[in-house]
Backbone as a printed PyTorch tensor [residue, N CA C, xyz], in Angstrom:
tensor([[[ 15.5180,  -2.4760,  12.8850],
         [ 14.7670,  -2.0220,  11.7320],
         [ 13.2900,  -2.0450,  12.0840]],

        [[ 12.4870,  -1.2240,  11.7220],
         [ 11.0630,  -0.6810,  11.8440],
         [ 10.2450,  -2.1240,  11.6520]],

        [[ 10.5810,  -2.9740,  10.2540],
         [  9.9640,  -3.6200,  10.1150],
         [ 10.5540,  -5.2050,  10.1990]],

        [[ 11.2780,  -5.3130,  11.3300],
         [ 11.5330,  -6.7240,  11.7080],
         [ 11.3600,  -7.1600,  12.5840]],

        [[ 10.1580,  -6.9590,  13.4220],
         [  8.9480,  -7.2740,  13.6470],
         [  7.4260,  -7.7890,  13.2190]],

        [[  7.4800,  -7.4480,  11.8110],
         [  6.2490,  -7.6730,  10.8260],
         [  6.1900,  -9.0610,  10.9940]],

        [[  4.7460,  -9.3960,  10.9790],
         [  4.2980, -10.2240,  10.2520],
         [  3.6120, -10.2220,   8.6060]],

        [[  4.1310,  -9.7070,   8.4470],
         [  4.0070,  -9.2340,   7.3730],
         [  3.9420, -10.2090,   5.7130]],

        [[  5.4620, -10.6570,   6.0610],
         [  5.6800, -11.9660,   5.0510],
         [  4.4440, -13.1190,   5.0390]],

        [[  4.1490, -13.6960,   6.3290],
         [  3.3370, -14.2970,   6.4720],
         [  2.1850, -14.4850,   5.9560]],

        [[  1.5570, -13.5480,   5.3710],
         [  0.3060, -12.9380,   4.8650],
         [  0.6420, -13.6840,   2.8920]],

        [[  1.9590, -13.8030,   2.7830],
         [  2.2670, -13.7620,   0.9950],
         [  1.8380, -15.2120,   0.7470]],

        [[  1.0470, -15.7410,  -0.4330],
         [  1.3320, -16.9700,  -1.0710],
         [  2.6080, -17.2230,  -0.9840]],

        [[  3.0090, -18.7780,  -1.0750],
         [  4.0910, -19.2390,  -1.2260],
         [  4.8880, -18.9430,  -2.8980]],

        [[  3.4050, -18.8870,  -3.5430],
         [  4.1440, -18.5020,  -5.0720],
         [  4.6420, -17.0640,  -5.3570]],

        [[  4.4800, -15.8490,  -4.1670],
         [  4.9510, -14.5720,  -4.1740],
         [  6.0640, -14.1720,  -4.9580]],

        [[  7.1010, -15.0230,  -4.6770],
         [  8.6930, -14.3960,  -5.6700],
         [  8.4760, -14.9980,  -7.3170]],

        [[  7.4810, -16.0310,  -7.7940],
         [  7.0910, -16.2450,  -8.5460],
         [  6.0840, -14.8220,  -9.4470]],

        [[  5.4970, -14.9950,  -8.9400],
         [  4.6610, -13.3230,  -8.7740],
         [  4.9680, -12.7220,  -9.0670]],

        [[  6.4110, -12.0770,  -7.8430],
         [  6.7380, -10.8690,  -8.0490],
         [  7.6270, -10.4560,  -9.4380]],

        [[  8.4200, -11.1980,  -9.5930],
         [  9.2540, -11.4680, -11.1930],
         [  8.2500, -11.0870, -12.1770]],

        [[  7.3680, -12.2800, -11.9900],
         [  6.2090, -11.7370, -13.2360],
         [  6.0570,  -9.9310, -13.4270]],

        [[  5.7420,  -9.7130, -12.3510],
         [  5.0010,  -8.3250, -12.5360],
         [  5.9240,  -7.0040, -12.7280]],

        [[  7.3610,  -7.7080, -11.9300],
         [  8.1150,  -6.3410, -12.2960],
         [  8.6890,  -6.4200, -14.2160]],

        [[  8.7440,  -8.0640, -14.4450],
         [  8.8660,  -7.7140, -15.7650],
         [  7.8340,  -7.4520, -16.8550]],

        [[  6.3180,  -7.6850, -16.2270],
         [  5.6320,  -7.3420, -16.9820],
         [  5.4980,  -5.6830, -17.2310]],

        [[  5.7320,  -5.1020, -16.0420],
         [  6.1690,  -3.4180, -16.2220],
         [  7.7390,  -2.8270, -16.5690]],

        [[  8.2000,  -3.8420, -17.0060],
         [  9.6740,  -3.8310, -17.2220],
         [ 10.6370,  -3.2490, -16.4150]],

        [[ 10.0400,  -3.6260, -15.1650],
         [ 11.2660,  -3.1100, -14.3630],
         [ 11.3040,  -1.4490, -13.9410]],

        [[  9.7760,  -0.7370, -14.1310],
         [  9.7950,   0.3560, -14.3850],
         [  8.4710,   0.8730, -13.4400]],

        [[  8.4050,   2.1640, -12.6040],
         [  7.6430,   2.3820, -11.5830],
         [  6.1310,   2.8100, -12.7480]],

        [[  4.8220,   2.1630, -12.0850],
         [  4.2310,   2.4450, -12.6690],
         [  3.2300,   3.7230, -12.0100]],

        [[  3.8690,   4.2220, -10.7230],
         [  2.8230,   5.6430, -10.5360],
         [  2.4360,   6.4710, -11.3580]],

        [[  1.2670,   6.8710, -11.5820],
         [  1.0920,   8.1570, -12.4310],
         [  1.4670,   9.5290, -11.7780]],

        [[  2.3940,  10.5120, -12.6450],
         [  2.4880,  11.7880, -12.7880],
         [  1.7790,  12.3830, -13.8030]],

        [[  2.0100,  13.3720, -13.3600],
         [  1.6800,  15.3670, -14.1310],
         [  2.6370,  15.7480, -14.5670]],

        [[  3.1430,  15.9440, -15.9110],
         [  4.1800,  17.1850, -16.0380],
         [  3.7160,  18.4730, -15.7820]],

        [[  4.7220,  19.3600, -15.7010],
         [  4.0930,  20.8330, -15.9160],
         [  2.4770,  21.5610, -16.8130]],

        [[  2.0550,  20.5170, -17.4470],
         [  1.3140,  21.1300, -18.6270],
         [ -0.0870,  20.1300, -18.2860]],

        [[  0.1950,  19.2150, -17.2400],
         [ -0.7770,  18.2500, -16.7600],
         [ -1.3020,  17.1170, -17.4430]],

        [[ -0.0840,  16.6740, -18.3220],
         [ -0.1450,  15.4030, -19.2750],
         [  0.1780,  14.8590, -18.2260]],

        [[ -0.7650,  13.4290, -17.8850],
         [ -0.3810,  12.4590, -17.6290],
         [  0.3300,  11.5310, -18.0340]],

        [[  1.3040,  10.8750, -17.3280],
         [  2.0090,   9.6230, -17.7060],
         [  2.4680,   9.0340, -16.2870]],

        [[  3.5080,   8.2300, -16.3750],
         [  3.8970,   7.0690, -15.1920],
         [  5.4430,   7.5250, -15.3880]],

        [[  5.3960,   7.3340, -13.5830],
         [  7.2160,   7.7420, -13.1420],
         [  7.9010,   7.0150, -14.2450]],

        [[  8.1520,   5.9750, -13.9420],
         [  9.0120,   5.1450, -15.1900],
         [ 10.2630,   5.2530, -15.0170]],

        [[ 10.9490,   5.4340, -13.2510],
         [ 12.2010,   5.5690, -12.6130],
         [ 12.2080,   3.3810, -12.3630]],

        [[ 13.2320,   3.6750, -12.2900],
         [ 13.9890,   1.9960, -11.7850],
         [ 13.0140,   1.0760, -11.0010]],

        [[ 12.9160,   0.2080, -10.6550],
         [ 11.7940,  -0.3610, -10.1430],
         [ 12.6080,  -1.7370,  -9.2890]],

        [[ 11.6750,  -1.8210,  -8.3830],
         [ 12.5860,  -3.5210,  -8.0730],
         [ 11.3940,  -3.9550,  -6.7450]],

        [[ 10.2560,  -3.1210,  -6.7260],
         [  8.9150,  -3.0100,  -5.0940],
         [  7.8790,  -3.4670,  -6.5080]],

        [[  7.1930,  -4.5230,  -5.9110],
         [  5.7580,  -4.4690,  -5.7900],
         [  4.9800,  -4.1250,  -4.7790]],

        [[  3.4060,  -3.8980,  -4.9640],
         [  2.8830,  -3.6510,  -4.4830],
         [  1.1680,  -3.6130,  -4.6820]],

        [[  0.5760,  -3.8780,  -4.1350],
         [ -0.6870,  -3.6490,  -4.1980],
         [ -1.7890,  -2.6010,  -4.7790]],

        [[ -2.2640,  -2.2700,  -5.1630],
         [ -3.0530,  -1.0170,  -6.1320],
         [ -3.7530,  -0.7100,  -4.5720]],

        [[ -4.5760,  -1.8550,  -4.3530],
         [ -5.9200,  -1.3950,  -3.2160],
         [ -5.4060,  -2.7120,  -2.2580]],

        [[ -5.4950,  -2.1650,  -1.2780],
         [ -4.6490,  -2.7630,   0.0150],
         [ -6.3780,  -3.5870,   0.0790]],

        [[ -5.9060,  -4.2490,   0.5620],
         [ -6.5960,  -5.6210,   1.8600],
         [ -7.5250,  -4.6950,   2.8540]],

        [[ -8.6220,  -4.7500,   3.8400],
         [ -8.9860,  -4.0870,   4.7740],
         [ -9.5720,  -5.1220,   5.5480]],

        [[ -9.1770,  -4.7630,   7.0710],
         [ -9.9340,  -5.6520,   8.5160],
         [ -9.6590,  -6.8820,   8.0840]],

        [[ -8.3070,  -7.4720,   8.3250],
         [ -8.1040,  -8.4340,   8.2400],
         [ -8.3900,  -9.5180,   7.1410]],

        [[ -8.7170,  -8.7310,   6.1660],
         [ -9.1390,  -9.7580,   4.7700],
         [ -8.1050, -10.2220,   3.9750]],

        [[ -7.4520, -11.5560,   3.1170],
         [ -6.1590, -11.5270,   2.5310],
         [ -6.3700, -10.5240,   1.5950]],

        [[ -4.7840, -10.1030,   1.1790],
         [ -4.4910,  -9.3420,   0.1590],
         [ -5.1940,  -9.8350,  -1.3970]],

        [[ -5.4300,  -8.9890,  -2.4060],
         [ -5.8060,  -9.3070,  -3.2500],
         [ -4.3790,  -9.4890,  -4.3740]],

        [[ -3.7340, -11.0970,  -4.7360],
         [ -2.5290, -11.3660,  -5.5350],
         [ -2.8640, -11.1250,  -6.9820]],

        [[ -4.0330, -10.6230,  -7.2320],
         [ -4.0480, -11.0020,  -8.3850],
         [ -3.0730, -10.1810,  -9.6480]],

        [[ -2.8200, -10.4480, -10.5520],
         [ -1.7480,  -9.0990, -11.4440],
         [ -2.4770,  -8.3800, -11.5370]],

        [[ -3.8370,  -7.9750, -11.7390],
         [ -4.5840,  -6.2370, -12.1890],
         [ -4.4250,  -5.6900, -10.6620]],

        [[ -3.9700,  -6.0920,  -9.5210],
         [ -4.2190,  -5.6840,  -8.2660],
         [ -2.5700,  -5.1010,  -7.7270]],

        [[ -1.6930,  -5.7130,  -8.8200],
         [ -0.1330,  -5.5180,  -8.5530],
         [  0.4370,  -4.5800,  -9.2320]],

        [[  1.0750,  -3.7740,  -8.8030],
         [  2.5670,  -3.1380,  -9.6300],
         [  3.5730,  -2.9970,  -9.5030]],

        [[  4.2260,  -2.5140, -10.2150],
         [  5.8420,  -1.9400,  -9.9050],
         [  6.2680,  -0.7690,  -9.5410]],

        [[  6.8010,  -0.4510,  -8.3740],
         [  6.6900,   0.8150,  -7.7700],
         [  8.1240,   0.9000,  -7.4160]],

        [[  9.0530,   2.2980,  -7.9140],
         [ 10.7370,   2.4360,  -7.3940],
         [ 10.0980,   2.6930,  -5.8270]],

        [[ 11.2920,   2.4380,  -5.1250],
         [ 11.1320,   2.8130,  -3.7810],
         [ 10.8680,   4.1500,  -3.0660]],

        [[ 10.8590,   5.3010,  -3.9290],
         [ 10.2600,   6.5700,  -3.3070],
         [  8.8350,   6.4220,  -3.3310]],

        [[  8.1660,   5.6590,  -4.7110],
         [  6.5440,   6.2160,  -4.4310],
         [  6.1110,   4.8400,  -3.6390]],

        [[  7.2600,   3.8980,  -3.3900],
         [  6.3290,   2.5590,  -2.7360],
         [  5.9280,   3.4340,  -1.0580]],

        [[  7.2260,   3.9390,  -1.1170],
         [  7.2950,   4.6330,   0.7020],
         [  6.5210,   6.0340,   0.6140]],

        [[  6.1620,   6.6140,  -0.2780],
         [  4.9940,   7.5600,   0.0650],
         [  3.4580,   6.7040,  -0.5300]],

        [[  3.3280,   5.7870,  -1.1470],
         [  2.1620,   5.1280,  -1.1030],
         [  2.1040,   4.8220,   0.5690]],

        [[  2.8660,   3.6750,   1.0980],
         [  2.9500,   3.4210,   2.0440],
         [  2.2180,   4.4860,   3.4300]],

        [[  3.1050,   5.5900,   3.0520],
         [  3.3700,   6.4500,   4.1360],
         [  1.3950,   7.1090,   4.2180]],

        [[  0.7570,   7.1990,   2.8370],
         [ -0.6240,   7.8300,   2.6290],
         [ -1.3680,   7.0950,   3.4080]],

        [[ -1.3310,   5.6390,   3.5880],
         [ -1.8770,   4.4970,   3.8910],
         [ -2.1440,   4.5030,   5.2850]],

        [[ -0.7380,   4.6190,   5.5870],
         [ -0.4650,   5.0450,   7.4090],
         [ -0.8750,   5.7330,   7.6480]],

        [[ -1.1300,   6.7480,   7.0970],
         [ -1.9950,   8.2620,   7.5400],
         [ -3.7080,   8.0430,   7.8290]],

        [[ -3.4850,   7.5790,   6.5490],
         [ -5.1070,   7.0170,   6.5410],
         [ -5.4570,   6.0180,   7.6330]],

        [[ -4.9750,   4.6140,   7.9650],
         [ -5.1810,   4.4210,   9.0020],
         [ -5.3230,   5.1700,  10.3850]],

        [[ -4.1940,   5.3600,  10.8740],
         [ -4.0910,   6.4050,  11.5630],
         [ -5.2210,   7.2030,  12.2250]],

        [[ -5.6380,   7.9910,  11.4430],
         [ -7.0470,   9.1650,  11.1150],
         [ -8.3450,   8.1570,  11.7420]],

        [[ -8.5080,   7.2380,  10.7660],
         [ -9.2240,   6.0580,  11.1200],
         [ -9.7320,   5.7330,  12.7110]],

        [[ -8.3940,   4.8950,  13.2670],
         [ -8.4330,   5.0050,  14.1640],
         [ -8.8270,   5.8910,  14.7980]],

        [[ -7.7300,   7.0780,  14.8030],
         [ -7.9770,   8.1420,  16.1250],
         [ -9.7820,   8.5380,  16.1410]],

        [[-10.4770,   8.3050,  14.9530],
         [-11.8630,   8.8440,  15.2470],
         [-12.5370,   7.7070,  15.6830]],

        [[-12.0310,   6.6960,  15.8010],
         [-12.9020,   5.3670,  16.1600],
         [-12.7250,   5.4990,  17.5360]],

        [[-11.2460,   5.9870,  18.3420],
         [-10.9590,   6.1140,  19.4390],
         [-11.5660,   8.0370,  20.2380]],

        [[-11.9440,   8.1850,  19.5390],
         [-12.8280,   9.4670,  19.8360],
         [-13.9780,   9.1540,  20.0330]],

        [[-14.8050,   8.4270,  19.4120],
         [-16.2200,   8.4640,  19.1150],
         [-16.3030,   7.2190,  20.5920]],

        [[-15.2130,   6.4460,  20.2590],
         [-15.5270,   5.2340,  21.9640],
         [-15.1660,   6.1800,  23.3990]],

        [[-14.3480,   7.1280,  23.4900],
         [-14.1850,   8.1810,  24.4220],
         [-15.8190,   8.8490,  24.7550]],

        [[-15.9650,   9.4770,  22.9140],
         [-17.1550,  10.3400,  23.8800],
         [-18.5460,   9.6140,  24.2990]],

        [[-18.9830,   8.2120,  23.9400],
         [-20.3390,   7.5340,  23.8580],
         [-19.2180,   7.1080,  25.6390]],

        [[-18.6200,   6.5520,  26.0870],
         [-18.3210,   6.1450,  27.2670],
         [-18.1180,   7.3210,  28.2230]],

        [[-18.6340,   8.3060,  28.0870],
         [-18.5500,   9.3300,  29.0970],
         [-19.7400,   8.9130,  29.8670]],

        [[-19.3430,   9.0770,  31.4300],
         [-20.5310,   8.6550,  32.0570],
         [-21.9170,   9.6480,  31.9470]],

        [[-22.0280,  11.0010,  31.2160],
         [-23.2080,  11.3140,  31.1330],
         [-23.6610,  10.9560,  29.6120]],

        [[-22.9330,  10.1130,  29.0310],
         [-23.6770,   9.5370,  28.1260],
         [-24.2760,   7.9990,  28.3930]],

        [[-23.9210,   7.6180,  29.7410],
         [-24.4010,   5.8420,  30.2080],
         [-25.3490,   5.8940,  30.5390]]])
């Protein structure tokens, strides 16, 4: 599996499954992404739920932020395309950090 390797767990308070209960029943168990219908009313998926997750991820090694305004309840399609945006974004990140150290280390730039 992709992610059994993570260190991942490591990173959680010990009170996490404490936590996490809280928050999926404070959203009742219900995904809180926002959608569009056709007509561009907003509202929230509100499909099955059982993922938390973070609103605004952690950056450069900083802990996660536990707090509940920082948590939600997300079904597992939008946790894995949140996820998946994230990766991208890193990703991008990188590759220009690894561009910009390519072109300043060219020897007619030393």
């Amino acid at each position: 599996m992709a992610w059994s390797s993570s260190r991942r767990k490591e990173r959680f308070d010990p009170s996490w499954p404490r936590t996490r209960q809280m928050i999926l029943e404070r959203d009742g168990w219900r995904c809180q992404w926002p959608v569009k219908d056709e007509f561009g009313v907003e509202s929230k998926c509100l499909a099955p739920s059982n993922e938390v997750d973070h609103k605004e991820r952690a950056e450069n090694g900083m802990p996660d932020d536990d707090s509940p305004e920082n948590l939600w309840a997300l079904c597992h399609w939008h946790h894995s395309y949140k996820t998946e945006l994230e990766s991208a974004d890193a990703r991008a990140k990188y590759r220009e950090r690894r561009k910009e150290k390519r072109w300043y280390s060219h020897p007619a730039f030393l």
